[in-house]
C-alpha positions in Angstrom: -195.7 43.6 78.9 -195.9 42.4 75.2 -193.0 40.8 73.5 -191.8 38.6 70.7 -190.9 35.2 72.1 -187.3 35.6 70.1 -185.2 38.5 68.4 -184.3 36.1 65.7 -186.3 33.9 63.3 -184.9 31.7 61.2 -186.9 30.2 58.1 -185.4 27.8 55.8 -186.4 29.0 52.4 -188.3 25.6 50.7 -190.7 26.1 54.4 -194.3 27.7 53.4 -194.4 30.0 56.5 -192.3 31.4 59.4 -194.2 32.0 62.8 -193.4 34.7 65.0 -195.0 34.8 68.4 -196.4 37.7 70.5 -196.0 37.1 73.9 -198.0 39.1 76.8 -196.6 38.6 80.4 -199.1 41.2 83.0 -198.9 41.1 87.2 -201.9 38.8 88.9 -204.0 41.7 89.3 -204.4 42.4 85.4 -207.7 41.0 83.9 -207.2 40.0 80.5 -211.1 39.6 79.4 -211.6 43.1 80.7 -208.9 44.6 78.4 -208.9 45.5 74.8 -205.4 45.2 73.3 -204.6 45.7 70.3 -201.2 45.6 68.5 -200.0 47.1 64.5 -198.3 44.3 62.8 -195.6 45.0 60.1 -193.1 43.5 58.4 -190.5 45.6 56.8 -187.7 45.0 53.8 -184.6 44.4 54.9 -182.8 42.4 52.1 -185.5 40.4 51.6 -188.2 41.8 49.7 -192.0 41.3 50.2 -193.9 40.1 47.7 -191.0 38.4 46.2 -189.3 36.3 48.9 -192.0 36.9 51.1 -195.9 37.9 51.9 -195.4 41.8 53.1 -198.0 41.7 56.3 -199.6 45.1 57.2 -202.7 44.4 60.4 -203.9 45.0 63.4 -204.1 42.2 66.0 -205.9 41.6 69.3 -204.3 40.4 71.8 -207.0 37.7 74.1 -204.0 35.6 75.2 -200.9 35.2 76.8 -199.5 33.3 73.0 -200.1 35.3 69.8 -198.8 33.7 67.1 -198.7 34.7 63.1 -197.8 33.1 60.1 -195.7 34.8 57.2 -195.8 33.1 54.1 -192.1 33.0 52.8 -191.5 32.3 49.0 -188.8 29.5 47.6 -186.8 30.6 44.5 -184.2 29.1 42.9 -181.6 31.9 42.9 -178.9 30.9 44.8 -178.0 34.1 46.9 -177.2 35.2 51.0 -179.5 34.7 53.4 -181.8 37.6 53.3 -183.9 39.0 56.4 -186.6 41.2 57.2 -188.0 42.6 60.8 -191.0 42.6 61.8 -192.5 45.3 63.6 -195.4 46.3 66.3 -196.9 48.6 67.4 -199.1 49.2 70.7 -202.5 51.0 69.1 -204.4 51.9 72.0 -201.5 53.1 74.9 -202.1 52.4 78.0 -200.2 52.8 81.1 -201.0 48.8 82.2 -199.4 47.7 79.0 -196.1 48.4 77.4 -194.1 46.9 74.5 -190.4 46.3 75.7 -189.1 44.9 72.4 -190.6 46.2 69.3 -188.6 44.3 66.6 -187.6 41.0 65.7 -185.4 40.1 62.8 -186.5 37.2 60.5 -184.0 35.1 58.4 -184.9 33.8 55.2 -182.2 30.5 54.9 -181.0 30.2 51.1 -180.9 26.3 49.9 -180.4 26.5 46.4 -177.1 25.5 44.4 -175.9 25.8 41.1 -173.9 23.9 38.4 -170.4 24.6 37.6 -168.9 22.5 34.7 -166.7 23.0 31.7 -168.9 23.5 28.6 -167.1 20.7 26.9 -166.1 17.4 28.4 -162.3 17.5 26.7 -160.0 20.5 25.4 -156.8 19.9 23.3 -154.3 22.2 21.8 -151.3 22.2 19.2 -147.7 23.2 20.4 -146.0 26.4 19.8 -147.9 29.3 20.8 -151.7 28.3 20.2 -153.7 29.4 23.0 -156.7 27.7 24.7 -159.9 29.0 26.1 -161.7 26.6 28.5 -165.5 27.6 28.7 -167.1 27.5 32.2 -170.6 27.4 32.3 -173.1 28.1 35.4 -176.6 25.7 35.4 -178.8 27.7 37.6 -179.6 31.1 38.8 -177.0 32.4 40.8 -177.4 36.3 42.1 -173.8 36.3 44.5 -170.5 36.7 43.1 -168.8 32.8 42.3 -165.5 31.4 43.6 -164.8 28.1 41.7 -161.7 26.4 42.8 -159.9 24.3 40.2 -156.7 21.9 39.9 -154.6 21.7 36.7 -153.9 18.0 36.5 -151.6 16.0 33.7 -148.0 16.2 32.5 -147.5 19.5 31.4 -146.0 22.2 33.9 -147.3 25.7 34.2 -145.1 28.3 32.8 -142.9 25.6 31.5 -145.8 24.6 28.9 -148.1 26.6 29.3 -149.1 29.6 31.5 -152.0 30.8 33.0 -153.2 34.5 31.0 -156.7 34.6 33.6 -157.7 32.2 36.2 -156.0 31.3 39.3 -154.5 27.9 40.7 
């Protein structure tokens, strides 16, 4: 019986590589040196994408042990966006009835680390009385590829919609 050691990987994204790990369990009277097995190997996009967040694998492998392990080179960026995950995927290439594949996929996570910068483009805003209006500028250091939720507190002596009212924005 060949399976991956987990369903779920889980790779942090600043790590080179993520290891996945064939195992191969068989009954005492199965000789392993006498056997030929070999396994396709692929890893397919999921919201991750290979080549960009990580190496697309496409090979065969032989199977001489009871441990088979491979390394997937996974790619840092600094976009900050969701976790992303791909599967990876085998494939028994010479069938036979001694030896069966009883889980065929496991999922990899790819961990997102990065952060961004949210600040006020200048460091202090003032306005006159009497209808004038006032546009705070928000600026974002960093790339950022999910949708932002920036919570903000209106301090000082003036009272919304007694001095001044909100026309976009919450609070």
């Amino acid at each position: 019986v060949i399976n991956f050691s987990n369903p779920v990987y889980s790779v942090g994204e600043a790590e080179t590589n993520v290891t996945v790990q064939l195992l191969l369990s068989f009954d005492k009277g199965f000789n392993l040196s006498s056997q030929s097995i070999e396994v396709e190997f692929i890893t397919v996009n999921v919201t991750a994408q290979g080549g960009r967040d990580y190496e697309e694998v496409i090979t065969n492998i032989t199977i001489n042990s009871t441990v088979t392990s491979i390394s997937i080179p996974v790619f840092n960026d600094q976009a900050v966006e969701a976790n992303e995950t791909f599967r990876c995927h085998i494939t028994l290439i010479s069938p036979s009835p001694e030896v069966v594949i009883t889980q065929t996929e496991a999922v990899v996570v790819i961990v997102d680390d990065d952060n961004v910068i949210v600040q006020f483009k200048e460091p202090e805003y003032s306005v006159m009385e009497e209808g004038t209006q006032l546009s705070l500028g928000v600026q974002i250091i960093g790339e950022n590829e999910i949708p932002l939720t920036v919570p903000f507190t209106i301090r000082g002596s003036a009272t919304l919609h007694e001095d001044f009212n909100l026309t976009s924005g919450k609070n």
